[in-house]
C-alpha positions in Angstrom: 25.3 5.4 -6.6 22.5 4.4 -4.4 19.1 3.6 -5.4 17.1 5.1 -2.9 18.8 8.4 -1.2 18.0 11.1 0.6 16.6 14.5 -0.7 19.6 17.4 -1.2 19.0 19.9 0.6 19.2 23.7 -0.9 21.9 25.8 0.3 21.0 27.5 3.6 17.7 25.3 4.0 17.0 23.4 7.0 15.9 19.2 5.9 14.8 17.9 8.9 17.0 15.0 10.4 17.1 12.3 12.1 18.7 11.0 15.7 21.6 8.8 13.2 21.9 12.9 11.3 20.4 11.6 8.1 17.5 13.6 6.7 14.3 12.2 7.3 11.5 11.9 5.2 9.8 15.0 4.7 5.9 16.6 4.3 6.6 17.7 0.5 3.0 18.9 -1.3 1.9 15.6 -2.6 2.2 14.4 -6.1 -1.7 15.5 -8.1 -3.5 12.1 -8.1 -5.1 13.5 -11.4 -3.4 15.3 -14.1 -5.1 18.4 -16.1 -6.4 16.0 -18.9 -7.2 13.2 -17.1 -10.7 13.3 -17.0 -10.5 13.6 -21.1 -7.8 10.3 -21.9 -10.6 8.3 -18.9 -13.6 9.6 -21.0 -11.5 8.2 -24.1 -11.4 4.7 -22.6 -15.3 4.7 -21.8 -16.1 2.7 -24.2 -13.6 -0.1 -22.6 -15.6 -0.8 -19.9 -19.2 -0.5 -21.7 -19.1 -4.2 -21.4 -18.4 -7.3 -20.6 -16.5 -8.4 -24.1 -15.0 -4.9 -24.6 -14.0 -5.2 -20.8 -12.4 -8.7 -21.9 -11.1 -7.7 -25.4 -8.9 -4.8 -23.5 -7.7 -6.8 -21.2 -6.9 -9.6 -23.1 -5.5 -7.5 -25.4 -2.7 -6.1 -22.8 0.8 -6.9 -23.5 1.7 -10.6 -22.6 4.2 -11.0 -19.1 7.7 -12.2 -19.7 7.8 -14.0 -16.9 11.6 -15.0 -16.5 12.3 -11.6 -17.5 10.0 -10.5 -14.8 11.7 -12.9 -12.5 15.0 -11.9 -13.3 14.7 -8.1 -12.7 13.3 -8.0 -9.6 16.2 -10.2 -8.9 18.7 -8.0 -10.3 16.9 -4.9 -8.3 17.1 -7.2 -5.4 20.8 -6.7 -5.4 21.4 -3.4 -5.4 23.5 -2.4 -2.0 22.5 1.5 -0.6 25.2 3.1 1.5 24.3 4.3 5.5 23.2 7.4 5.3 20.8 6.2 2.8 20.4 3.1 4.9 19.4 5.3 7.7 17.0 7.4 5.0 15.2 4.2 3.6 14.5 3.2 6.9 12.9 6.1 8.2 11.3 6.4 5.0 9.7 2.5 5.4 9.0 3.2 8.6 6.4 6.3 7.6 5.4 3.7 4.7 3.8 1.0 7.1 0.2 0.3 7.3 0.2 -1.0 10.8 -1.8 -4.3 10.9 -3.5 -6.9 13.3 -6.5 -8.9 11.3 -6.9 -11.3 14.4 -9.9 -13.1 15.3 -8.9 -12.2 18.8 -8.2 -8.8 18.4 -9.4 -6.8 21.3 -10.5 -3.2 21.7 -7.1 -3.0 24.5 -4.7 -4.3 21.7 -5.7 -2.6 18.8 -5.1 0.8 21.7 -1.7 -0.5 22.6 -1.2 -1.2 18.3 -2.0 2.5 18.2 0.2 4.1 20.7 3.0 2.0 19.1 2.2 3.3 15.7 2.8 7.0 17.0 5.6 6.3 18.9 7.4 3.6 17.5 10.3 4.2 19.7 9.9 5.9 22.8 12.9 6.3 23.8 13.7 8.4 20.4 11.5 11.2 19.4 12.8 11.7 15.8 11.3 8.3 14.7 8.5 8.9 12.0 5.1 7.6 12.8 3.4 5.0 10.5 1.5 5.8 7.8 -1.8 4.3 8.9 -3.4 1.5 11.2 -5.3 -1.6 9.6 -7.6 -3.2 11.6 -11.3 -5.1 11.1 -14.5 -2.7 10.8 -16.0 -3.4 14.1 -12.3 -1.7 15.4 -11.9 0.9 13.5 -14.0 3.1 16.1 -10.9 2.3 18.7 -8.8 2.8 16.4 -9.9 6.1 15.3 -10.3 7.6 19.0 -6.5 6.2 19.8 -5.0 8.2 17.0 -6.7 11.3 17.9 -5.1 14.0 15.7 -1.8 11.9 15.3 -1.9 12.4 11.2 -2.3 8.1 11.1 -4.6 6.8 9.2 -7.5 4.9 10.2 -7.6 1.5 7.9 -10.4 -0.8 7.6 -10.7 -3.9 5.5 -14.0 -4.4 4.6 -16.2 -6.7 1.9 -15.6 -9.9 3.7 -12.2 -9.6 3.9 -10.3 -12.2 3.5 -12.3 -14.5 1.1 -14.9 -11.4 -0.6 -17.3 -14.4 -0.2 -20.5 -12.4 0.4 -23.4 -11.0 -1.4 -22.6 -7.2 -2.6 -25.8 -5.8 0.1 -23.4 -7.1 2.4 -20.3 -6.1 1.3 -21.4 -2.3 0.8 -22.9 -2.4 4.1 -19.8 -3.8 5.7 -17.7 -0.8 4.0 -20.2 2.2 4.7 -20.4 0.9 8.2 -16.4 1.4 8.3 -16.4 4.3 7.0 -19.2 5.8 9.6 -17.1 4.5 12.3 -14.0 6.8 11.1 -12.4 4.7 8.6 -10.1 6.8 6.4 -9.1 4.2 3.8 -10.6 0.8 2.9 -8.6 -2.1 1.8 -11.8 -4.1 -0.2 -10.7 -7.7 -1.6 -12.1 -8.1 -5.2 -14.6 -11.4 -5.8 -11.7 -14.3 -7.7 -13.9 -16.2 -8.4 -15.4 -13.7 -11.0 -12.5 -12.6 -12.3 -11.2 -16.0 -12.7 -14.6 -17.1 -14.4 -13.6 -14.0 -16.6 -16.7 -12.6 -15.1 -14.6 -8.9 -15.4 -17.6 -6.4 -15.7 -18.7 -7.6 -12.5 -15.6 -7.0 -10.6 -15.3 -3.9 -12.4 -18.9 -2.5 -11.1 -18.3 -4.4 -7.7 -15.3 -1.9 -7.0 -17.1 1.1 -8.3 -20.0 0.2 -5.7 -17.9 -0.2 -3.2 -15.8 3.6 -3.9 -19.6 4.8 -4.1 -19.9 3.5 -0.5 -17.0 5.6 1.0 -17.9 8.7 0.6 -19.1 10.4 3.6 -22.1 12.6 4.3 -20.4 15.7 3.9 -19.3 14.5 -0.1 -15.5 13.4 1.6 -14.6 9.8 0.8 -12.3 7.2 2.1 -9.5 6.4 0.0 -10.0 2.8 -1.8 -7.1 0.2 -1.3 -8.0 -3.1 -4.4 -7.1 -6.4 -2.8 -6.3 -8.5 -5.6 -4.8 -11.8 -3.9 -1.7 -12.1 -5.7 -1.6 -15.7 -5.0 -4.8 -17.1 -6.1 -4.7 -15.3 -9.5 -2.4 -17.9 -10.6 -0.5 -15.6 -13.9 1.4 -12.6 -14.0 -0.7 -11.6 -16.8 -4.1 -12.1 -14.8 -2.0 -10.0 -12.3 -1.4 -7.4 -14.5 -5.2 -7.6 -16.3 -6.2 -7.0 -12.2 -4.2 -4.1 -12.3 -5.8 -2.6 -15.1 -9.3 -3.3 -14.1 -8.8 -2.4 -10.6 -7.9 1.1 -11.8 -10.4 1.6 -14.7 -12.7 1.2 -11.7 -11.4 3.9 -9.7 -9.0 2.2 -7.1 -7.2 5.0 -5.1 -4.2 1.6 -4.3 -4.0 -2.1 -5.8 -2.5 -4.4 -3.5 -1.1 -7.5 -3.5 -2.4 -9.6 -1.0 -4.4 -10.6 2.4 -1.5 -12.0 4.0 -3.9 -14.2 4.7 -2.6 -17.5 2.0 0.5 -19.2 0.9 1.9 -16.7 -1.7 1.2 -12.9 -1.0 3.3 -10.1 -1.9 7.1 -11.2 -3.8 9.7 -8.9 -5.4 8.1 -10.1 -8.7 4.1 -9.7 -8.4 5.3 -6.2 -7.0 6.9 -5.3 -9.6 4.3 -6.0 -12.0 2.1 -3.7 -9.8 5.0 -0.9 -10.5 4.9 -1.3 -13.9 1.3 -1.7 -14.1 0.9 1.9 -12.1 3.6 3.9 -14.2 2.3 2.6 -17.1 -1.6 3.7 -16.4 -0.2 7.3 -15.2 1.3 7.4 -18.7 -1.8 6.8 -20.6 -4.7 8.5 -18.4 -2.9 10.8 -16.7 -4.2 9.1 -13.0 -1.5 8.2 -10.0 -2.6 5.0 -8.5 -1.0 4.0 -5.4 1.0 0.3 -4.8 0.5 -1.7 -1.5 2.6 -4.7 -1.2 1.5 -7.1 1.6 1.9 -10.8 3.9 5.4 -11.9 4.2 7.9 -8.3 4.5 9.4 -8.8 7.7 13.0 -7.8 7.3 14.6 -3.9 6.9 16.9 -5.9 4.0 13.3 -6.9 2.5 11.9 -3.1 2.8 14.7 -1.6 1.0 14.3 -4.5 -1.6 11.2 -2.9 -2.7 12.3 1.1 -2.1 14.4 0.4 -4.7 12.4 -1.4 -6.9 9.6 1.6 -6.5 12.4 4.0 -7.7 13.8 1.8 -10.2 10.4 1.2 -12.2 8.0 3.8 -11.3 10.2 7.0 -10.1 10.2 9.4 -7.4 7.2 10.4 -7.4 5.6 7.1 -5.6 8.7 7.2 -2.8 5.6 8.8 -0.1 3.2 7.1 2.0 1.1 8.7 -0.4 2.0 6.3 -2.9 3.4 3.5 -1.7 2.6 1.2 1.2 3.6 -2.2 3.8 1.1 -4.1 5.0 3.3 -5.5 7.8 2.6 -5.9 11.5 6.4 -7.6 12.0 8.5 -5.0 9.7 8.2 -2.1 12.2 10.4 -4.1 14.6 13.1 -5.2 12.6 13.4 -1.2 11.3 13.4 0.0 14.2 16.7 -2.8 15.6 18.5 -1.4 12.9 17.7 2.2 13.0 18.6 1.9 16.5 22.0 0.0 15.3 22.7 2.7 13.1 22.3 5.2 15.9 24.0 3.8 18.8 26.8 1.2 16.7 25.0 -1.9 18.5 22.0 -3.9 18.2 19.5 -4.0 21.2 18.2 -7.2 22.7 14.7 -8.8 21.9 13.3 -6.7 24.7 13.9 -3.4 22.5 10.7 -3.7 20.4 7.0 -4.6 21.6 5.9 -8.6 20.0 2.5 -7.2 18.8 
């Protein structure tokens, strides 16, 4: 039985489908972010963030992390085989998933255009292949970026609050996001100050990210979705990973994630799945979805599925949507779309089948 399948369809409905005739992902009503008595179980917890040692007592006080149990299920999950047509479903599925990314220091207004057009049409020559779910870019591009997608349904991403180090006074951090968001930023991906947390400074990481969700909204009372930036690999323990995880969304985050992409270690199987767990768990005592972005170092289809499965495995259904669940990738979209285009034609294409981005 595969892990990560297709939806049935009803008798006598249409699912869309496909060029390889598998159905594709569809544009179901979204899963509430909020249940009915959420606001009551968050107002319950109020008194967990009132300060800084009832901030640290809560935290401290979260379950330890088994860390070669950890280790070992994401293996396991890791070895799960999916048959083609879900194959051909997953892919699809990643594809739609896929924050589009280029976080260059010579990123130009022309390839951040060419980024776009790619992210609408990932393969030209077939019409039936999803878009991506959003592109990332720096602040200063998000203007481009935001013209180039026109009314494509893509996302406009911006990192923002000194992305990649969060080594900046606040002032300049919550200019840097509203400044994104006025340019037509739709989501920002904020990286939270390590050095606070890991001074066990946690109050002021908590307000930080409440500052900076203050500084999406909009004018007209709209906001820009907030993605946390935790960098996986500088926290140095699952269980500060996990104690991130539970700040981050006390504080309002709309998505944790992983990683920059921009050190050694950034998103594994394992960090991910502490994410999952983290997520499902928080939805089961507040009553709040919170969305997972894995990101840095996913570059192969076998690698996307890896963590398709592990999102089904550990925290259901409901997070299999762009919605939910994220890549932060700029190399993944080719590999997907070689093998979608092996599963639709029975052969691989040569190197000159994708863009190199």
């Amino acid at each position: 039985m595969p892990s990560v399948a297709p939806p049935a369809a009803a008798a006598g409905s249409s699912v869309p489908r496909t060029a390889a005739g598998t159905a594709a992902p569809t544009s179901s009503p979204p899963v509430p972010a909020h249940g009915p008595d959420a606001p009551a179980r968050l107002a319950a917890l109020a008194d967990v963030t009132a300060s800084d040692g009832a901030l640290r007592r809560f935290l401290h006080g979260l379950p330890g992390v088994d860390a070669v149990g950890l280790e070992a299920r994401a293996a396991g999950l890791g070895t799960r085989s999916i048959k083609t047509t879900a194959k051909a479903y997953a892919i699809d599925l990643a594809i739609s998933m896929i924050d589009l990314t280029t976080l260059e220091g010579a990123d130009t207004p022309g390839k951040v255009r060419a980024l776009c057009a790619k992210g609408r049409h990932p393969d030209p020559t077939d019409p039936g292949t999803p878009h991506v779910a959003a592109i990332c870019v720096y602040p200063d591009m998000a203007a481009v970026a935001k013209d180039a997608l026109g009314d494509s349904g893509i996302s406009v991403a911006s990192v923002a609050t000194a992305f990649p180090s969060g080594r900046a006074a606040r002032s300049v951090k919550l200019a840097d996001t509203a400044e994104a968001v006025a340019a037509g930023a739709d989501e920002i991906d904020m990286v939270i100050d390590r050095g606070a947390f890991l001074s066990g400074r946690y109050l002021d990481v908590f307000e930080e990210i409440r500052a900076v969700k203050e500084a999406c909204t909009r004018p007209d009372s709209t906001r820009a979705h907030l993605k946390v930036i935790f960098e996986n690999g500088e926290l140095a323990t699952y269980d500060n990973i996990r104690r991130c995880s539970w700040l981050a969304m006390l504080a309002g985050a709309d998505f944790i994630k992983t990683s920059t992409g921009k050190v050694a270690v950034n998103a594994t199987p394992a960090n991910t799945l502490l994410m999952l767990e983290a997520v499902r768990d928080f939805r089961a005592t507040v009553g709040v979805q919170v969305g997972v972005k894995p990101a840095g170092g996913i570059r192969t289809t076998k690698d996307a599925i890896k963590y398709l499965v592990m999102v089904n495995e550990t925290a259901g259904d409901d997070w299999l949507s762009p919605d939910w669940f994220r890549f932060g990738a700029s190399s993944l979209l080719n590999d997907l779309l070689m093998q979608r285009q092996k599963l639709r034609t029975g052969r691989y294409s040569g190197p000159d089948y994708v863009t190199v981005d």
